[in-house]
C-alpha positions as CSV (number, residue, x, y, z in Angstrom):
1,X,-2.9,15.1,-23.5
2,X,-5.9,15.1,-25.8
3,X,-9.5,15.4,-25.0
4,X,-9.4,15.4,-21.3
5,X,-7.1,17.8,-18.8
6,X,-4.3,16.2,-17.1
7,X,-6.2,17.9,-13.7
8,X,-9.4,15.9,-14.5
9,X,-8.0,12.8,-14.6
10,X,-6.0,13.7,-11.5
11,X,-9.5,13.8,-9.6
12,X,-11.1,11.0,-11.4
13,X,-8.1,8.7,-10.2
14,X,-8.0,10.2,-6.3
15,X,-12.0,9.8,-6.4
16,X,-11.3,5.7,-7.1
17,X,-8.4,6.2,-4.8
18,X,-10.4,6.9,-2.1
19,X,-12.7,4.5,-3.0
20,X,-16.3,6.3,-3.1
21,X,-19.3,5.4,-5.4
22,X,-21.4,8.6,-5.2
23,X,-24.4,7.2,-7.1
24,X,-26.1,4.0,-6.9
25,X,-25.7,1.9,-10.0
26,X,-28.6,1.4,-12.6
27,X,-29.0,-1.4,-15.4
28,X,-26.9,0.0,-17.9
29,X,-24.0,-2.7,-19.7
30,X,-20.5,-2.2,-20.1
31,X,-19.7,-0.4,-23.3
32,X,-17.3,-2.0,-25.8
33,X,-14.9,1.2,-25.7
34,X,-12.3,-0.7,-28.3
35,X,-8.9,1.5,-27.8
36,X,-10.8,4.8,-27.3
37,X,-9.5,4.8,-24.0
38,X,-5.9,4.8,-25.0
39,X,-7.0,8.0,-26.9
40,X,-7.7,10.2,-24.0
41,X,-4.9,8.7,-21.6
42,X,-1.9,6.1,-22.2
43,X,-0.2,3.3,-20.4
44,X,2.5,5.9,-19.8
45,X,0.5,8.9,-19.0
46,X,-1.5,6.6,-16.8
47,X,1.7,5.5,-14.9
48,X,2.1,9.3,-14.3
49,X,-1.1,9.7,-13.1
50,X,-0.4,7.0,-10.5
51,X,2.4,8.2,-9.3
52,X,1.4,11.5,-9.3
53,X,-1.6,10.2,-7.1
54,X,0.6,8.1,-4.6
55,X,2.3,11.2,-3.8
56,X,-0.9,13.3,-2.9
57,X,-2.1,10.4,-1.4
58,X,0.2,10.8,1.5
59,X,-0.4,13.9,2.8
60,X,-4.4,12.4,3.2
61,X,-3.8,8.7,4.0
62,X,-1.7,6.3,6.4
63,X,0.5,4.3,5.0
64,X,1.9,1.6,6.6
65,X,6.2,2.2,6.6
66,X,6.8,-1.0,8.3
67,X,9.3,-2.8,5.9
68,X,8.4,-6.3,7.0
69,X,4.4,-5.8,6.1
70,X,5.4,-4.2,2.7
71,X,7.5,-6.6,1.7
72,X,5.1,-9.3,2.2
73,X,2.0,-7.6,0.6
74,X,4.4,-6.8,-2.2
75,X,5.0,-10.3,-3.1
76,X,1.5,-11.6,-2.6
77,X,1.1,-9.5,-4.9
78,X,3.4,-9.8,-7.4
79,X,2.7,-13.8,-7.4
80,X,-1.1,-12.7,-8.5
81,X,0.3,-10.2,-11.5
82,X,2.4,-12.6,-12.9
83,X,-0.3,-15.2,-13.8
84,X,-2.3,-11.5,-15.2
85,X,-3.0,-11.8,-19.2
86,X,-1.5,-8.1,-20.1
87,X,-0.1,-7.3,-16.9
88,X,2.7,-5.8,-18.8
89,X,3.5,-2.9,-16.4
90,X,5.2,-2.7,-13.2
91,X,2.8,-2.9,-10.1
92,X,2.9,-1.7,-6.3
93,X,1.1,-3.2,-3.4
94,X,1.1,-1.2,-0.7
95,X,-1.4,-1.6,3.3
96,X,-2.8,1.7,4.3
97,X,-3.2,2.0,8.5
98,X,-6.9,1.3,8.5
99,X,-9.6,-0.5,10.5
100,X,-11.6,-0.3,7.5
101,X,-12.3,-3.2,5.2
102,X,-11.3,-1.8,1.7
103,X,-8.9,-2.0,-1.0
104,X,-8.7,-0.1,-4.1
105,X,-7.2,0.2,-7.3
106,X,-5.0,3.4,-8.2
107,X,-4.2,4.1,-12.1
108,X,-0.7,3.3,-13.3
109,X,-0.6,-0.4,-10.9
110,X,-0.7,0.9,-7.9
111,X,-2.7,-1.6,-5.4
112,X,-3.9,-0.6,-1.7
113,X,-5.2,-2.7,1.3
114,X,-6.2,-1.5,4.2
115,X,-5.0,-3.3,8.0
116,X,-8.9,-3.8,8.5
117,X,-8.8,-6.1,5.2
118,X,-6.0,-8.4,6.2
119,X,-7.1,-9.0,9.7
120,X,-10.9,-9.7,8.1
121,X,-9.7,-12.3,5.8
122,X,-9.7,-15.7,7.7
123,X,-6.6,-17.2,4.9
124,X,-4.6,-16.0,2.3
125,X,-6.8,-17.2,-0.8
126,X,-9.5,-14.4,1.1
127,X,-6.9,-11.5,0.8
128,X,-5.2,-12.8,-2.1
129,X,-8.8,-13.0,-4.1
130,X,-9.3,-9.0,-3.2
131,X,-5.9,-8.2,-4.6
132,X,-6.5,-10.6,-7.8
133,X,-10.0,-8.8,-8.1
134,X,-8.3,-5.2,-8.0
135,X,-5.2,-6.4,-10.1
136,X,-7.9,-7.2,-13.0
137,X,-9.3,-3.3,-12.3
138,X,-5.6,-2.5,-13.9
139,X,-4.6,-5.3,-16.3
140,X,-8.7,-4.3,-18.2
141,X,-7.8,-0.7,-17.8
142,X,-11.5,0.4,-16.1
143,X,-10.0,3.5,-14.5
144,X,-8.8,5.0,-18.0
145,X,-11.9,3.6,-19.5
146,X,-14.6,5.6,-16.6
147,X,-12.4,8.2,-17.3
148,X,-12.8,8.3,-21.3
149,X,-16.9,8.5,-20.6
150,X,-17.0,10.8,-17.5
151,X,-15.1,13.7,-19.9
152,X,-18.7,13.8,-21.3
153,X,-20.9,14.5,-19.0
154,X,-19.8,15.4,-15.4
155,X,-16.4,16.0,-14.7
156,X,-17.0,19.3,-12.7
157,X,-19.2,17.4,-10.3
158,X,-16.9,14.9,-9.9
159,X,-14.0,17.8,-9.1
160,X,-16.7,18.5,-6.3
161,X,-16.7,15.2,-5.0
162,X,-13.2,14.7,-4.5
163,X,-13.3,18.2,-2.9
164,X,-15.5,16.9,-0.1
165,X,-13.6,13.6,-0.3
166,X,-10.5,15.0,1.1
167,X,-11.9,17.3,3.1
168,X,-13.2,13.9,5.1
169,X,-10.2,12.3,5.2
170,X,-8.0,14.9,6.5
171,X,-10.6,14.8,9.6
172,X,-12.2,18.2,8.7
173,X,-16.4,18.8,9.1
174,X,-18.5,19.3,5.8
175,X,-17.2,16.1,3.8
176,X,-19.9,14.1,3.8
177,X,-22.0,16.6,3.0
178,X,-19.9,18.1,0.4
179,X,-20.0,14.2,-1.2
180,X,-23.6,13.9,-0.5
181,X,-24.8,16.8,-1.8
182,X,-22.7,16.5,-5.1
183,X,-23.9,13.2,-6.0
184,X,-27.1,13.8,-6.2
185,X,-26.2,16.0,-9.0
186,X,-24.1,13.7,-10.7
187,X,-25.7,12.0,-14.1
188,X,-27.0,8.5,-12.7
189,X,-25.0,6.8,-15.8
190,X,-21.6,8.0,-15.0
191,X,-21.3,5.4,-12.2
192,X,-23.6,3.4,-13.9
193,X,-20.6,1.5,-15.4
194,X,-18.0,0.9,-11.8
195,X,-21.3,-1.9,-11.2
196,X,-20.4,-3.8,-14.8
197,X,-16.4,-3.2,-13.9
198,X,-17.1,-5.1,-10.6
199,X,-18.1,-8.1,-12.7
200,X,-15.8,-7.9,-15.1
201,X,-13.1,-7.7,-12.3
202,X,-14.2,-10.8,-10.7
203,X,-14.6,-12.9,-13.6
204,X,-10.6,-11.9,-14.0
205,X,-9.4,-11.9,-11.0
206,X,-10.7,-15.5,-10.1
207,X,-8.7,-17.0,-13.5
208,X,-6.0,-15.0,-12.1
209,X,-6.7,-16.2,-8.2
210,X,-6.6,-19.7,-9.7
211,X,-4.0,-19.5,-11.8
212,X,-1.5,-18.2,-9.0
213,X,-2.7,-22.0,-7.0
214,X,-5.1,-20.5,-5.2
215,X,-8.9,-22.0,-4.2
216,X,-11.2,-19.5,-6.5
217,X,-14.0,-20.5,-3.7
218,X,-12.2,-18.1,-1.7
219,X,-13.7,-14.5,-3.2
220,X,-17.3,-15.5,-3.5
221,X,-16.4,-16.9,0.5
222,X,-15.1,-13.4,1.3
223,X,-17.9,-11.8,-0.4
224,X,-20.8,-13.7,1.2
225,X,-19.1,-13.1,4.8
226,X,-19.2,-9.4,3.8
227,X,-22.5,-9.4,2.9
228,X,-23.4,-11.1,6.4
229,X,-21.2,-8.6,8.4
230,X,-23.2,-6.0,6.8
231,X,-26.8,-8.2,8.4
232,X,-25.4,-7.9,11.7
233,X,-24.2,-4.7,12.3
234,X,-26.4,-2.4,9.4
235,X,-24.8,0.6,11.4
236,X,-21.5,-0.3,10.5
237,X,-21.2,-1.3,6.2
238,X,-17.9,-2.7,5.8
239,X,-16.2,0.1,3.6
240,X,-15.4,-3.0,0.9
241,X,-19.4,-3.2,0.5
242,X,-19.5,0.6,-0.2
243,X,-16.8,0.8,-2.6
244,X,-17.3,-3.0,-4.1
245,X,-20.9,-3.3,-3.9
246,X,-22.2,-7.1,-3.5
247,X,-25.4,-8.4,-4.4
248,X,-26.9,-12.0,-3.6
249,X,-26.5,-12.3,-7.3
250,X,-23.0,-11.3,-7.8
251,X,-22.1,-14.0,-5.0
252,X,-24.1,-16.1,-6.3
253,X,-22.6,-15.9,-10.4
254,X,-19.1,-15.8,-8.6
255,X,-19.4,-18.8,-6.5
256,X,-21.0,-20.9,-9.9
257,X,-17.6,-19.2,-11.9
258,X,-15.7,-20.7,-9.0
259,X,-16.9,-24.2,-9.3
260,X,-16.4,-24.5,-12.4
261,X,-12.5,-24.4,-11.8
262,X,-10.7,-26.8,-10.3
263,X,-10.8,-27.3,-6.4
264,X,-7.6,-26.5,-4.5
265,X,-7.0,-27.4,-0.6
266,X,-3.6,-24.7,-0.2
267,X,-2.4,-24.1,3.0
268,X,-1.7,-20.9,4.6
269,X,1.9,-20.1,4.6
270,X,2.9,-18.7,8.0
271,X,4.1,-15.1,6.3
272,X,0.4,-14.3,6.2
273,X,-0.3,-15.2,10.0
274,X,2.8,-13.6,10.9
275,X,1.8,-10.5,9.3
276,X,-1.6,-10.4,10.9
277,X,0.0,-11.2,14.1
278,X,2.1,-8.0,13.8
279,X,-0.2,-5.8,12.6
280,X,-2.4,-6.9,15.9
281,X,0.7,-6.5,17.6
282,X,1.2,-3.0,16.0
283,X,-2.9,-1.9,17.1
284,X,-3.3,1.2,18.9
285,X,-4.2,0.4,22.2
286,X,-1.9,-0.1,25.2
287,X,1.7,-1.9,25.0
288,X,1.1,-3.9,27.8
289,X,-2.6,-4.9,27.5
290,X,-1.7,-6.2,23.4
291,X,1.2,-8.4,24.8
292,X,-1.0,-9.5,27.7
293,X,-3.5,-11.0,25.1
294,X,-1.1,-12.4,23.1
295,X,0.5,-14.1,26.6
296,X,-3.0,-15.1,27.1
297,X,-3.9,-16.8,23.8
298,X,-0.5,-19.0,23.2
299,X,-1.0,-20.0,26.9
300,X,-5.0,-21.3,25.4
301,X,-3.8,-22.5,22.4
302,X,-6.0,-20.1,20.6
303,X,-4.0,-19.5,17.4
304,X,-3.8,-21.1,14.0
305,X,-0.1,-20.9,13.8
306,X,1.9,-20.8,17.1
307,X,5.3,-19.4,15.8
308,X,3.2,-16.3,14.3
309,X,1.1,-15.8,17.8
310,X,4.5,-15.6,19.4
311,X,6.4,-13.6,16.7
312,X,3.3,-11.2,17.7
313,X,3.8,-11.6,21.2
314,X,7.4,-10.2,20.5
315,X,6.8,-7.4,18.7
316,X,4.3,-6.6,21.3
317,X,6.7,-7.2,24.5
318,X,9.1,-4.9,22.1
319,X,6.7,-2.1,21.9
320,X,6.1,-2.7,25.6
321,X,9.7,-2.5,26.2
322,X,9.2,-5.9,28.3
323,X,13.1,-6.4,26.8
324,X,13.6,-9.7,29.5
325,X,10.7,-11.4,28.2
326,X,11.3,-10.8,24.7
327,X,14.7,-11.7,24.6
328,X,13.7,-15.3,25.9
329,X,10.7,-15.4,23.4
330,X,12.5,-14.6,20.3
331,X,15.2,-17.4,21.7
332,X,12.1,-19.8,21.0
333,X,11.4,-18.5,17.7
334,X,14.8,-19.2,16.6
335,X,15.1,-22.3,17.9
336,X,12.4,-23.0,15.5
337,X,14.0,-21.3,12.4
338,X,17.5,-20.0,13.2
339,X,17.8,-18.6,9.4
340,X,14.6,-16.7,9.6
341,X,15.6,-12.7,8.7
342,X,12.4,-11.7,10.6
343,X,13.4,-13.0,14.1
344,X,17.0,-12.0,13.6
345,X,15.6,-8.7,12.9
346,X,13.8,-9.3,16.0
347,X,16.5,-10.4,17.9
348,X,18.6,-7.6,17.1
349,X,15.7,-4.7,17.7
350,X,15.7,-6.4,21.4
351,X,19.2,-5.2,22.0
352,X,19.0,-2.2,20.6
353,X,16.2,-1.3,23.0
354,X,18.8,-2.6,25.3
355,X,21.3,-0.5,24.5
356,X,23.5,-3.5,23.8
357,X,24.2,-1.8,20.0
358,X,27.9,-4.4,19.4
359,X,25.5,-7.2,20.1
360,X,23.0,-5.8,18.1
361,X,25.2,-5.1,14.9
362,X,26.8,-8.1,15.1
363,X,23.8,-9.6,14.6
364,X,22.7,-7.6,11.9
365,X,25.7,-8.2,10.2
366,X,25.5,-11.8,10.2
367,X,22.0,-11.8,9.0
368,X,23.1,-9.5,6.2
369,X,25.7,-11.3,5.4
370,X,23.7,-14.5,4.9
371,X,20.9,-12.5,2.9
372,X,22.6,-9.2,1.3
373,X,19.5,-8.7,-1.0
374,X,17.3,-8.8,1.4
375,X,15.7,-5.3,1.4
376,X,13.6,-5.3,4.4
377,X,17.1,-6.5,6.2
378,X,18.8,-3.7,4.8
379,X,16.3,-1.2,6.0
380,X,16.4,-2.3,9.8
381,X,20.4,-2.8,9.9
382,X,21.0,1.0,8.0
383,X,18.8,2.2,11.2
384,X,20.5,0.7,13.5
385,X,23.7,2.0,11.9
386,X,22.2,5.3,12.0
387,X,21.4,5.3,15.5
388,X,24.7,4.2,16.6
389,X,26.6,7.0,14.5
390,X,28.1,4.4,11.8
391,X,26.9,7.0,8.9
392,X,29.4,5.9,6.3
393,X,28.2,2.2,6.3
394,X,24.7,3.5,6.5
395,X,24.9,5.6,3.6
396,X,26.4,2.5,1.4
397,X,23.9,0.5,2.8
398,X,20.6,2.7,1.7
399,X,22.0,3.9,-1.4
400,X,21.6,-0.3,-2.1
401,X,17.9,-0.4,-0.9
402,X,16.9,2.2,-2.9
403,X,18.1,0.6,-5.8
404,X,15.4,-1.9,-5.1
405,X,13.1,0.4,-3.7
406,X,13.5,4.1,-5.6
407,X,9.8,5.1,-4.7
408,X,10.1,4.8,-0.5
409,X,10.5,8.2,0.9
410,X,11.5,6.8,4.4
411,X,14.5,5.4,2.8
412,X,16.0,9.0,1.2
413,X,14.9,10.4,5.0
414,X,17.4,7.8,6.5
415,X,19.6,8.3,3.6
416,X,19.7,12.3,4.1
417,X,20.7,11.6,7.8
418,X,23.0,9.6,6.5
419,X,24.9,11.8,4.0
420,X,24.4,14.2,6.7
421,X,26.6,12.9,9.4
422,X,29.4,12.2,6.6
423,X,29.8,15.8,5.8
424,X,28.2,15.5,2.0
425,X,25.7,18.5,2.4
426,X,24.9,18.3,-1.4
427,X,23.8,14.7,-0.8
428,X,21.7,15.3,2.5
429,X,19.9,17.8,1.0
430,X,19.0,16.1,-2.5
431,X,18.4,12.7,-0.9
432,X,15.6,14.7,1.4
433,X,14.3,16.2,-1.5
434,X,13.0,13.0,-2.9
435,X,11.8,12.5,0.1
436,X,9.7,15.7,0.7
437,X,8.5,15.2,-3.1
438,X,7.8,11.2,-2.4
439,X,5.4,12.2,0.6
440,X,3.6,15.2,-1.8
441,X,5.7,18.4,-0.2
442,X,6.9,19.7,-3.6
443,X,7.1,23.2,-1.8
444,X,9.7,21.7,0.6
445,X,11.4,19.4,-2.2
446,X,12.3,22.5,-3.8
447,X,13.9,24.1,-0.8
448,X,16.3,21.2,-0.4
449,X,17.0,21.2,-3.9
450,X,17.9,24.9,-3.5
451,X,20.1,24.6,-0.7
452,X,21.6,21.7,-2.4
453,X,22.7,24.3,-4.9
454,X,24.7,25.7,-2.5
455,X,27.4,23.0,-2.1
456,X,27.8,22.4,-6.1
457,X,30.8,24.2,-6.7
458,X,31.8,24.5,-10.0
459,X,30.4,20.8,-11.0
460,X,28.5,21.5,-13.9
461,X,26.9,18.1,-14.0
462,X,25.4,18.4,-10.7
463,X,24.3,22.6,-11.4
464,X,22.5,20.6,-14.5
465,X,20.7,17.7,-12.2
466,X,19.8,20.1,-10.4
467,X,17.9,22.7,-12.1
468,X,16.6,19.8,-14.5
469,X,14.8,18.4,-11.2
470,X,13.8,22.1,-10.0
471,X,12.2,22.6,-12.9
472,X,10.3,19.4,-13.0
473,X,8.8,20.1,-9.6
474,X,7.8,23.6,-10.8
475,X,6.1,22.1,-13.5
476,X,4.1,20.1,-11.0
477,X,3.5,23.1,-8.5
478,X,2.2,25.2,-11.4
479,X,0.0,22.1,-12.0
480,X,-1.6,21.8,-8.5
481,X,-2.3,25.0,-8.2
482,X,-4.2,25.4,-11.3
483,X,-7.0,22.7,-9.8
């Protein structure tokens, strides 16, 4: 890679990852960079980057593995990059256990929201106008473009940073200070630029929020209820005003960009207050207490949509192992929407808490036969087949999800256990390989593969895969250890 070392970038990328602005921003314009940036990093190498970046990532941040949640913020998403001018690349949403509010932007497509975001938002244009706004951060490239200016003046410093960065989020003392006292030794310009990206990713992501059909009011909306959040409680800045800086101007010049489009009254669809309901429902916090407020508020009427407040309520009375309850509840929801794959996965979950596991795979099987492609579906039903020893059918049935899903490690865990309880050694092992290596444990990836090795025989195609793949995760050991 020319001009700048692949371990650079690495920290430049988990730096924005992270989401940290170091520096306050001065007056200084965006540069016209042209294709310089392409010089120091491509598409390609940036898509390795990302990757590369989303497997670190896990061993410092919580990401949400609930199938249900993913799924959703994945085609949110997806409906935003597909009215993107150049969005030619593949993209990945993915929600990040947080109470924070913050989202960021990770090099190669790969989108984050935090738990604390969605629940802030009060409708889906709000959340949807944050993912447009760090979609445009991609489709213009301002990563690779930060990037192609930092390599002259203070990458070592902002190796430091990201030093103290982690050492925050992994919960140990002397991060902030590490980050503090670093910055103020960073060049004031080298940030200088996130402040003109900010624009530039608003003025893009609203075309892009409108585009997709939804109001463009709704990011200056969010923005300006930041801001006030931040007046009420100045001991606790909403982590979106830290990494996204907003100014009374920048609302202001985003709300006149937002008239100037066309108006659009869009109702919420209920995926997005069933997904809030769930991830309330999910909350720390005692079992019983969560499904007692959510008892509480349908009892008020205090809801916006009253099939998510109970879909909430039965996840909660789930978790609560209230099984009685929850079995009549989710009789309600389907009485609503019979079809609905959520509350047959719901229905379903209830008796396997029960132990009633030929009720609750021949509900699965029903559902899955009446949506076969469904990959959240396939995810619940191979666990349940797990759990009730049905490892052949399992195995079939993850080796189909990861076809749509080749990047979840959760899915080659199941799959090892799987392959496992079939007798295929060779396959257990490989399958939690990729899983090791997914969630950033190349040291353990390579163990698998090795005692993969072991149940080979004399198939010289596998001996091959295998040492092809060993030697890849070398390359990327030898890599890490060199920062």
């Amino acid at each position: 890679m020319p001009q700048v070392t692949r371990q650079a970038i690495w920290a430049m990328g988990l730096l924005c990852l992270l989401g940290q602005n170091p520096v306050h921003a001065g007056n200084i314009s965006l540069p016209d960079l042209g294709d310089e940036s392409l010089a120091v990093i491509s598409p390609a190498q940036e898509r390795k980057l990302g990757e590369d970046l989303m497997r670190q990532s896990r061993r410092a941040l919580a990401f949400v593995d609930d199938p249900e949640l993913n799924s959703y913020i994945q085609s949110l998403g997806q409906k935003l990059v597909s009215h993107a001018d150049t969005a030619q690349q593949d993209f990945r949403f993915f929600i990040i256990d947080n109470s924070a509010i913050n989202a960021f932007a990770v090099p190669g497509g790969f989108i984050g929201v935090h738990t604390g975001l969605i629940l802030a938002a009060q409708n889906e244009a709000e959340l949807a106008s944050v993912l447009a706004h760090e979609t445009a951060h991609i489709t213009q490239r301002h990563i690779p473009r930060l990037i192609t200016e930092s390599q002259r003046t203070s990458l070592p410093a902002m190796a430091a940073i990201l030093a103290g960065i982690l050492l925050a989020s992994s919960g140990h003392q002397g991060g902030e200070a590490a980050i503090a006292l670093t910055g103020a030794a960073v060049a004031q310009k080298e940030i200088n630029y996130t402040r003109s990206f900010e624009e530039e990713a608003d003025r893009i992501g609203m075309q892009i929020l409108a585009r997709s059909g939804f109001d463009p009011r709704a990011m200056p909306a969010f923005f300006e209820r930041m801001q006030n959040l931040n007046r009420v409680n100045e001991t606790n800045l909403p982590e979106f005003l830290r990494t996204h800086p907003v100014t009374t101007n920048r609302i202001a010049d985003s709300r006149n960009r937002a008239e100037q489009l066309p108006y659009r009254q869009v109702r919420d669809g209920s995926e997005f207050e069933h997904m809030r309901a769930k991830i309330r429902a999910l909350a720390p916090g005692n079992p019983q207490e969560i499904a007692r407020g959510f008892k509480d508020e349908i009892a008020q009427g205090k809801f916006r949509n009253a099939d998510a407040e109970r879909y909430g309520y039965v996840v909660a009375l789930l978790r609560a192992n209230q099984l009685v309850t929850a079995r009549t509840e989710v009789q309600k929801l389907l009485a609503q929407s019979p079809n609905k794959p959520a509350y047959r996965i719901l229905q379903a979950e209830v008796e396997m808490a029960a132990q009633n596991y030929k009720q609750a795979l021949t509900l699965y099987a029903n559902a899955y036969a009446k949506a076969p492609s469904n990959a959240m579906l396939m995810r619940y039903y191979a666990n349940a087949l797990l759990q009730t020893n049905h490892y052949r059918q399992a195995k079939d049935l993850l080796k189909s999800a990861l076809q749509q899903q080749p990047d979840d490690p959760t899915l080659y865990k199941m799959l090892a256990e799987a392959a496992g309880g079939t007798g295929a050694s060779y396959e257990a092992h490989r399958a939690l390989a990729e899983s090791y290596y997914l969630n950033g444990d190349a040291h353990a990836a390579l163990e698998q593969l090795q005692l993969a090795a072991r149940f080979t025989g004399d198939n010289f195609y596998l001996q091959s895969s295998l040492e092809a793949r060993m030697a890849s995760i070398k390359d990327d050991i030898a890599l890490y250890q060199k920062k």
